[in-house]
C-alpha positions in Angstrom: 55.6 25.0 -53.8 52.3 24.7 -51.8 53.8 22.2 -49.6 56.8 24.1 -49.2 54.4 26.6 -47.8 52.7 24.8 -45.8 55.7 23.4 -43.9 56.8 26.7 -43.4 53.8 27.5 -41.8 53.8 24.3 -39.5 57.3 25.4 -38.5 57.0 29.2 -37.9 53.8 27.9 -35.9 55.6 25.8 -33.4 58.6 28.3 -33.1 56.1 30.5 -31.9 54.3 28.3 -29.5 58.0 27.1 -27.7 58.6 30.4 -27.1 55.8 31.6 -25.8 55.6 28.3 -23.6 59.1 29.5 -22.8 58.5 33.2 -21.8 55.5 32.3 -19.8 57.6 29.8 -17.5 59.8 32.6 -17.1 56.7 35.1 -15.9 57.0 34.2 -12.4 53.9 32.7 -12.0 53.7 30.1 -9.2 54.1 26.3 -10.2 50.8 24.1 -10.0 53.4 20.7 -9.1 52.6 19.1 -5.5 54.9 21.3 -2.3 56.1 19.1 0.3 53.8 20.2 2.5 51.1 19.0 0.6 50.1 15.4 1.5 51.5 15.5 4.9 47.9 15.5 6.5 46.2 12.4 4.0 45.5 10.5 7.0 42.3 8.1 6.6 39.2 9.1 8.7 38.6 6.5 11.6 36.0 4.3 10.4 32.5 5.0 11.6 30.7 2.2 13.3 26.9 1.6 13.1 24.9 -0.6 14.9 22.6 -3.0 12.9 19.2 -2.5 13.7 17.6 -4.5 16.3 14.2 -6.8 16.4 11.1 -5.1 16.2 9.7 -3.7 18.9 6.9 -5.5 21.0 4.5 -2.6 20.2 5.1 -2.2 16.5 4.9 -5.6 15.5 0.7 -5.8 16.4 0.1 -3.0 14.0 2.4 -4.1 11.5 0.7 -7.8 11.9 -2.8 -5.4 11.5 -1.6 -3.3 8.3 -0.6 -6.6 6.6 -3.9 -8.5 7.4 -5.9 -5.6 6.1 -3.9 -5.4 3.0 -4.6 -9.0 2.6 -8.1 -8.9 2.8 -8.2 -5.5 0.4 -6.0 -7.8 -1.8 -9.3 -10.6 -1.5 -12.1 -7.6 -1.8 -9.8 -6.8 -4.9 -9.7 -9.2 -6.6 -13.5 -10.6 -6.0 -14.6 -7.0 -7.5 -12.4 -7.6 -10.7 -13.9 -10.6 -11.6 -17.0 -8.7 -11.5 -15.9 -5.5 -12.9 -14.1 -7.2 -15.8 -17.0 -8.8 -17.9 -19.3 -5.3 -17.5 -16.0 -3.4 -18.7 -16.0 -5.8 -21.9 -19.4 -5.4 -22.1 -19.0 -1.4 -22.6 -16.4 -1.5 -24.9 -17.8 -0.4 -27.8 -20.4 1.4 -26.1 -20.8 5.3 -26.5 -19.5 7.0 -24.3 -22.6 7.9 -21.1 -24.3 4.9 -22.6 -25.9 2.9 -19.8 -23.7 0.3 -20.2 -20.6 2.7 -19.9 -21.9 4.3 -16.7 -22.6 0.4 -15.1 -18.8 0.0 -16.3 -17.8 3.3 -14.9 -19.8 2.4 -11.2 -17.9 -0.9 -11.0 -14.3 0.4 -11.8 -15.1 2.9 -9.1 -16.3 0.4 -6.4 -12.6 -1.8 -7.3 -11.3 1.2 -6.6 -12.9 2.1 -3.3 -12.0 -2.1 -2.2 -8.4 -0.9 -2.2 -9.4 1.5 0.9 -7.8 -0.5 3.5 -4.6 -1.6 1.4 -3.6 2.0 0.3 -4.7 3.3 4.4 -2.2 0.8 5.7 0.6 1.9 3.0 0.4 5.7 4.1 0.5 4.0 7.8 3.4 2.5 7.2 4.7 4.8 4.9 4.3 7.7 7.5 5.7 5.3 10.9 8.6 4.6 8.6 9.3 8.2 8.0 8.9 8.7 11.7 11.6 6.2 13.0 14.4 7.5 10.4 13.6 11.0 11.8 14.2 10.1 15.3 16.7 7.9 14.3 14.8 4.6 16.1 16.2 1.8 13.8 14.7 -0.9 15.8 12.7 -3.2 13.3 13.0 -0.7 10.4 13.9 -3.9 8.1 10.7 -5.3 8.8 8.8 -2.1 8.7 10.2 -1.6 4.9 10.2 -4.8 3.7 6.1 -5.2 4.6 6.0 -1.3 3.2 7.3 -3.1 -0.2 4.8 -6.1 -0.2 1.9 -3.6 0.1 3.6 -1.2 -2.4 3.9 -3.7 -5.0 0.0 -4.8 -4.0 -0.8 -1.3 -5.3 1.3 -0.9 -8.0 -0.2 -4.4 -9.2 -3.7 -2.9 -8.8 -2.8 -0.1 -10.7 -1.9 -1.8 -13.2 -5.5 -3.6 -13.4 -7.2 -0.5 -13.0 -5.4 1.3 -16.1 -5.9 -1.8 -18.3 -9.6 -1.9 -17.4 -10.0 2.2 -17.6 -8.0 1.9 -21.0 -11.0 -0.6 -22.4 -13.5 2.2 -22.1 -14.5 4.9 -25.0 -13.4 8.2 -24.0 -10.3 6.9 -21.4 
């Protein structure tokens, strides 16, 4: 009996829905299916040619040669300070925080940071000569400008990287 039900409902269901389906293809309302006209103007646009950048011009490439020297020897100052900073971080790491060994720790994380001067100068440099040329559309050398603009950027994010590790050994970091 309940299935007998059931079915009937099913059945009275789907009577209903083919005729409404029925009336509303008789409403008048206009067909959604592709016209002829349609597709007469899919015509491929003609392909755009660029020109590949050229060499690097004469000008640029002494102060990209200068930016990437004095990353270089931030990279050295670097890396000479760390080897100092490092044991007076370890030194304060169980020290209270404005203990005197935490402020000698404190004073050498900040004079690694101030070695990185040059390196993070010649990133905005380059940063801001890159933005330059796109803007005025002077492609000229812009592979070489961004791939030193990388080097350098991955010299900082490396040094960040130092920096938070030896900032994280500190009480109260």
């Amino acid at each position: 009996m309940k299935r007998t039900l059931v079915s009937l409902a099913l059945t009275l269901a789907a009577s209903l829905l083919l005729s409404a389906c029925a009336a509303a293809q008789n409403t008048g309302a206009p067909s959604l299916a592709k016209r002829p006209v349609e597709g007469r103007f899919d015509v491929a646009p003609p392909p755009v040619i660029a020109q590949p950048p050229g060499p690097l011009p004469a000008d640029l490439g002494g102060r990209l040669a200068r930016w990437e020297a004095d990353a270089a020897a931030a990279q050295q100052a670097f890396v000479a300070e760390r080897n100092v900073t490092a044991p007076l971080v370890a030194a304060a790491a169980g020290a209270a925080v404005a203990s005197e060994r935490w402020v000698v720790a404190q004073q050498a994380i900040s004079r690694l940071v101030a070695t990185r001067a040059p390196l993070t100068a010649a990133l905005a440099d380059i940063d801001r000569l890159y933005l330059e040329r796109s803007v005025d559309e002077a492609i000229d050398g812009l592979p070489e400008i961004y791939a030193l603009r990388d080097r350098l950027a991955d010299l900082v994010s490396t040094q960040d990287a130092v920096l938070e590790a030896l900032s994280g050994q500190l009480p109260g970091q």
